[in-house]
N, C-alpha and C positions, 0 to 999 in steps of 0.2 A: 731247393727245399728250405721250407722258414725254419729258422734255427733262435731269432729271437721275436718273441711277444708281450709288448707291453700295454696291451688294452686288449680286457675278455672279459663276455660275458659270462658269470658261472649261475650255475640253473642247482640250489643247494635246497634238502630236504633232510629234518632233522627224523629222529624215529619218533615213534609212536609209543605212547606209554601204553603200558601191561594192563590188562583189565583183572581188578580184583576178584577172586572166587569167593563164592557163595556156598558155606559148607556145614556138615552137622556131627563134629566130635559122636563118634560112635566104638562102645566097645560093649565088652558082654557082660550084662548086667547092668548097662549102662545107657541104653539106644538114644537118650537123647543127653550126651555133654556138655549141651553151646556149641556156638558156633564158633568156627575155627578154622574160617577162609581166609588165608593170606593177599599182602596189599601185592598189588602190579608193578612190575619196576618203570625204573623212570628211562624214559627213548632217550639216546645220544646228542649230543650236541655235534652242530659242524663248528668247529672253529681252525678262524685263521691266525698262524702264529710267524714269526718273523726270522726268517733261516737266513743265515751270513750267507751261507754255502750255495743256496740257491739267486737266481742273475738273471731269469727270466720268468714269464709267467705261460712259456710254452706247453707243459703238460697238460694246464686249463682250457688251451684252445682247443686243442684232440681232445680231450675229454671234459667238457663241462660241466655232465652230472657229476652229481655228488650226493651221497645220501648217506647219515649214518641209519644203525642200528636199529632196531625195535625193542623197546623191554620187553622180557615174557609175562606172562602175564603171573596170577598170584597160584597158591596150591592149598590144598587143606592141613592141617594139620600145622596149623599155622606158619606154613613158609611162604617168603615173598618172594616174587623172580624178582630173578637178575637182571640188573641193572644192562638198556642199550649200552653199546660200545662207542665214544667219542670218536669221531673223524675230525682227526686231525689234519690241516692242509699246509704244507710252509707255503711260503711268498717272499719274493725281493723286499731287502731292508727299504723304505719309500714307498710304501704301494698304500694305495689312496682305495679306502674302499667307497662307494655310493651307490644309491637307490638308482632303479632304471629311470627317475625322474630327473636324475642328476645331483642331488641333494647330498653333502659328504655323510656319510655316517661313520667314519674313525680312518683317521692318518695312522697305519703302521709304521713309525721308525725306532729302533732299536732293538737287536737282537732278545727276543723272545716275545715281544710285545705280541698279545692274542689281542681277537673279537670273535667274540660268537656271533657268527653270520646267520643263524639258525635253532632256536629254541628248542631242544628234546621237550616231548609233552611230560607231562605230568600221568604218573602210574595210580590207578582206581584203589580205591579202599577195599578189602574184603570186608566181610560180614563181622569178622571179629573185631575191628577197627570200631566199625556202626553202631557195634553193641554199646547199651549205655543202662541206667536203672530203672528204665520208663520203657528202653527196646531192648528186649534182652534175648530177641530169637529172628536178629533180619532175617528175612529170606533173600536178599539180594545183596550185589556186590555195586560200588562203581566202575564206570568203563574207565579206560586212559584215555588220557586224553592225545590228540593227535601230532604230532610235530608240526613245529612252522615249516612252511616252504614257501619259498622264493625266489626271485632273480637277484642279484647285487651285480654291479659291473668293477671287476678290478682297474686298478691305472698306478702304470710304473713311474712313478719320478726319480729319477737318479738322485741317488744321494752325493754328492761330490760336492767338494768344496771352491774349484774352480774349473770356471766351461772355458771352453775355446770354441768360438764363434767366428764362423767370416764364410765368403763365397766357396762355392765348390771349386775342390784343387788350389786350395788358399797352400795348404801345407800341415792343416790340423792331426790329419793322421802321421805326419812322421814329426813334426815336433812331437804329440807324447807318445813315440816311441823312442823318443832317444831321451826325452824329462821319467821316463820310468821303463818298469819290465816290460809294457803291455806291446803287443804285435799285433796292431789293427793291420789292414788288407792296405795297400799302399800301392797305388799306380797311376799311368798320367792322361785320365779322363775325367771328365768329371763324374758325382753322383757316384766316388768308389767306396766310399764310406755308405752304409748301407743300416745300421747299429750304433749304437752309442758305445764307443770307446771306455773305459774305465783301466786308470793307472793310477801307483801309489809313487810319489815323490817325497824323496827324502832332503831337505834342504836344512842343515844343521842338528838342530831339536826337534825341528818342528818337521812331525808327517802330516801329509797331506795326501786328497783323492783328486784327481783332475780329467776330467773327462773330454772326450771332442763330440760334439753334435754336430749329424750331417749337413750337407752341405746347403745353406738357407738362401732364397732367390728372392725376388721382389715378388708381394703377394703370397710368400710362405705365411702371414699371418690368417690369410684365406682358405688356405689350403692348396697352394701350387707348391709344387717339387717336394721334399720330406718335409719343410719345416714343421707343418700343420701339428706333424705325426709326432717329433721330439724338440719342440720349443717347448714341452712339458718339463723335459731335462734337465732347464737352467734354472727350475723353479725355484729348487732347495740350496745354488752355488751362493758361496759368498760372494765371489770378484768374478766377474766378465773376460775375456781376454781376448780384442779384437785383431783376429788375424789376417794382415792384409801381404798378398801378393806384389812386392815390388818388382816381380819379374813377368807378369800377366800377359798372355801373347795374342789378348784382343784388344786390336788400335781402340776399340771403341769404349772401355775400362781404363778408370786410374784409382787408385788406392781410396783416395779422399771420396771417391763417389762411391766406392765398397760399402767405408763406412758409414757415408749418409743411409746407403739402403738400410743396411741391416739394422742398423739406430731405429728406423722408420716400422723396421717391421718388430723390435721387439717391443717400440712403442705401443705399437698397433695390440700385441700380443696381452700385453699390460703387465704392472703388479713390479716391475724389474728396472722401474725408474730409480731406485735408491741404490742402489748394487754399486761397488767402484768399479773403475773400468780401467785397462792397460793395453795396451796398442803395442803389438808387437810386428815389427818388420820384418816379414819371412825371408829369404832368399837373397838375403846382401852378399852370397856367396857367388852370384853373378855378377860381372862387371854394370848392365844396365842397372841390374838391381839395387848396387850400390848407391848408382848416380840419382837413382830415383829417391829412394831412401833419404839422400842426402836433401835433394830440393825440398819435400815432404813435409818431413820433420819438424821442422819452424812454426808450418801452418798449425801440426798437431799439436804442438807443445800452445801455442798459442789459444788454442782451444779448452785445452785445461789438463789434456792427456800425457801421462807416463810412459813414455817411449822408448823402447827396447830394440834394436837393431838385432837378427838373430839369425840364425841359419843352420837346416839340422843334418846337411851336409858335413861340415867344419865345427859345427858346435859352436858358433862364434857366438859370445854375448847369453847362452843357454844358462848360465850360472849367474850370471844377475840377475835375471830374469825369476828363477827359481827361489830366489832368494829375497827377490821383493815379492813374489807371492806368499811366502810363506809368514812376512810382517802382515800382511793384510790379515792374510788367515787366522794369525793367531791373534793379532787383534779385533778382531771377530768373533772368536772364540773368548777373548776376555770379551766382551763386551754384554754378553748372550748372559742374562738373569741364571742363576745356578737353577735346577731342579729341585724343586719343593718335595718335601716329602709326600706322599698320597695321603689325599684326603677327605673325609667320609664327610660325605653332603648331606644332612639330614634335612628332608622335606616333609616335616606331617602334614596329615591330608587336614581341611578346613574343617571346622569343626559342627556345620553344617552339611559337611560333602557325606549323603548316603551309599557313595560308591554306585551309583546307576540314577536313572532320570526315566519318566516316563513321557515319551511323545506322544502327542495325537496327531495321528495322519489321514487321510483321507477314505474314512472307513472305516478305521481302527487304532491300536494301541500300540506303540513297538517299548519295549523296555529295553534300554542299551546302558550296560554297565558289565565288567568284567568277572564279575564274580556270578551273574547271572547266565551269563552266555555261557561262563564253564561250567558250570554248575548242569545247565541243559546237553554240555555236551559229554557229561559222566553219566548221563542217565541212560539206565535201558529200559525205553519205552513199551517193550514188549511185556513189564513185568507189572503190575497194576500198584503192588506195593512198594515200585521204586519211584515211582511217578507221584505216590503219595507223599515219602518221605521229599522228593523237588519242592512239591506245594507245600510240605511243611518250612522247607527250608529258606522257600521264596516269604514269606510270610513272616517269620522270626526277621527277616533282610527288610522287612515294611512295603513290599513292593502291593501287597494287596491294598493296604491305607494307602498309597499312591495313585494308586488307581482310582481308587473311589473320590480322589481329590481331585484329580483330572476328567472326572465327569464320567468312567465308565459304568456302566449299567451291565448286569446278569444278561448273558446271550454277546456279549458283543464280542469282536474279533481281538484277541491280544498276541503281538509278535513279539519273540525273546530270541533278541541275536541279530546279523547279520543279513541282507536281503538273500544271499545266495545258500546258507544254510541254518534259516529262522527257523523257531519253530512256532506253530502257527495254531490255537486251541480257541474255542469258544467258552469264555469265562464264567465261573460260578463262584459269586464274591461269598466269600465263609472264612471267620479270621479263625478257624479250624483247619481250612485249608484244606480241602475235601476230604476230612476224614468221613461225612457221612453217616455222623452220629452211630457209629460201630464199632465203638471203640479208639484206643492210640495204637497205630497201626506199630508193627514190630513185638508188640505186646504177645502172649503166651501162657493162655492160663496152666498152661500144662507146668511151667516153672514156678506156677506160686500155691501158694495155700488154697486150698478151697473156700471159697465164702458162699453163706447164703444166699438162693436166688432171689431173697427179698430185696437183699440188701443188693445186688447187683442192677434189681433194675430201678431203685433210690438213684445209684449213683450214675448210673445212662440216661435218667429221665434229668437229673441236676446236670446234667454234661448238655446234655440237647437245650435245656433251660437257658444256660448258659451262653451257649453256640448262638442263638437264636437272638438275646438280650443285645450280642455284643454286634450281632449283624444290625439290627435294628438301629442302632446307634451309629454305625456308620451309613446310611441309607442316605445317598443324597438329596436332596429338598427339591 
């Protein structure tokens, strides 16, 4: 049964914002109030945060989905719903998140470190929100808007300060069982390490994590035997630490050719040519082991390598060893630029950027900017007065003078948004924005003064005068 998982796909979906209500304060004596439809709450976020306590990413593999909350939506009487509920996810300290293109999108290390893997939408305005001194009786709310969803793929890299590398049945799992508390699985075949090891070494002052990665073969940079799977694991070590078998009981292996492999295949792997490295001689607790150790050594030291004679039988030499790791490391740790305080990046937008762009495509019009796309996706189409207030809104945004600069003409096709959920209208240019010469839509003569019908239709026949003037002058040549 898999017990540990360090690459998953998770399949994560935020909630849905609350759609605002659409309402009419009513009491006796009183039948029309205003309006007093509360906003939508806002859908949950997924976010991933960074647990000590958790060591694998196994409950992601059984269970991939993920979905927060949904706001509810808004209520009369002016109450908002409640706000979606956060899902929250922990993950191993090291875990790499990225797009299913491969693309990183945030390195988790340190305990609490989040990312929101998944955007809660945005909750609708009710009618009370809308009101303004020009619309003083909406009839309609906005929708919420939807959550993101997506794929992200998790990836575990150990966090340790030093790996122990070399062939399968080199000796890496019982060297760090006797350098720390940790009890990897220890027998005499190979391929018995099956997981990355993690132990804590205490050598003077200085603590340390040190981990063993399975047993890596020629061509584990390809993907033969485990390496493929945890050459991820050595990514974040300070110092290397090549474990060679001096007691190996295939004639056709000697120590020095171990290490050319494994050199070859982390080369292969990349990125861990800076790293220091120390060479440690497993099993001098064997008379061969000894003798081979001894011829060996010369060549290693010659090479440029730190060589440690050890054995985790006898313990022989395990304490120098530990204690030259622990200078690397901590000179490592000095070396590493201190952590900057967080710091607020401020981008303004260009001082020409309208926030959207209008395409001409083959046929038609697409308008692609953020504020338009959401803006279509608050709307309820089914209601004629919300679809007025869009075209009001699109128009105050310039997107109508946009158009008419791009060459569209009355009748032609215009897309706002996305191929797979556009929305798609045949255009009527009016920097009215189809009001329709019937007034400012939201308006309410029931809330105002009565005026003369002289004078009422003075000021429709100056509104339509107007409408007409300003269309005219935008009219392409």
């Amino acid at each position: 049964m898999t017990t540990f998982v360090d690459r998953v796909e998770l399949h994560v979906a935020a909630g849905n914002g609350g759609h605002g209500c659409a309402s009419v304060h009513r009491e006796k004596f009183k039948p029309l109030g205003g309006p007093d439809g509360g906003n939508g709450g806002r859908g949950g976020d997924v976010i991933l945060v960074v647990d000590q306590s958790v060591t694998t990413l196994l409950d992601y593999h059984h269970s991939p989905h993920r979905k927060a909350t949904n706001g509810k939506p808004g209520e009369g009487g002016n109450r908002s719903g409640k706000d979606g509920t956060d899902l929250v996810l922990p993950v191993p300290d090291g875990t790499v998140v990225l797009d299913t293109q491969g693309n990183v999108l945030a390195d988790l290390v340190g305990e609490g470190t989040t990312f929101v893997a998944a955007q809660g939408g945005r909750g609708g305005l009710g009618n009370a929100a809308l009101a303004s001194a020009r619309r003083k009786a909406p009839g309609f709310a906005l929708l919420g808007e939807p959550g993101h969803a997506g794929d992200v793929v998790l990836e575990l890299k150990t966090v340790a300060d030093v790996a122990l590398v070399g062939y399968p049945s080199a000796g890496k799992s019982s060297l760090i069982s006797v350098l720390s508390a940790a009890k990897p699985k220890i027998a005499d075949y190979p391929f018995t390490t099956l997981v990355p090891n993690l132990g804590v070494v205490t050598a003077g002052s200085t603590v340390y994590t040190i981990a063993d990665v399975p047993g890596l073969i020629p061509g584990a940079s390809q993907g033969k035997g485990l390496g493929l799977e945890f050459l991820r694991h050595v990514e974040r070590c300070s110092v290397l630490v090549h474990v060679l078998d001096t007691a190996a009981l295939e004639s056709e292996r000697d120590p020095l050719t171990d290490l050319d492999v494994i050199e070859a295949e982390l080369r292969e792997y990349g990125g861990l040519e800076n790293r220091p490295r120390l060479v440690a001689l497993n099993k001098v607790d064997v008379p061969d082991g000894q003798d081979l150790a001894d011829i060996i050594r010369p060549d290693l030291e010659a090479r440029g390598y730190q060589v440690f004679e050890v054995s985790a039988v006898s313990r022989h030499g395990l304490k120098e060893l530990s204690f030259a790791l622990a200078k690397i490391v901590g000179d490592a740790r000095a070396a590493k630029p201190k952590e900057e305080a967080t710091r607020i990046v401020i981008r303004p937008k260009a001082v020409d950027d309208a926030g959207f762009k209008v395409v001409a495509e083959d046929g038609f019009y697409r308008v692609v900017g953020e504020k338009p796309e959401r803006w279509v996706r608050q709307t309820d189409f089914n209601i004629d007065e919300a679809v007025g207030y869009l075209a009001d809104r699109l128009a105050r945004l310039g997107v109508e003078e946009a158009l008419v600069k791009a060459g569209a003409r009355a009748g032609d096709e215009v897309v706002i948004g996305a191929a797979d959920d556009a929305v798609v209208f045949d255009w009527e240019p009016s920097l009215t924005a189809g009001a329709e010469m019937l007034g400012r839509r939201g308006e309410d003569h029931r809330f105002e003064a009565p005026r003369p019908a002289a004078q009422r239709r003075r000021e429709r026949d100056a509104e339509r005068d107007e409408a007409q003037h300003e269309y005219d002058a935008f009219e392409p040549f």
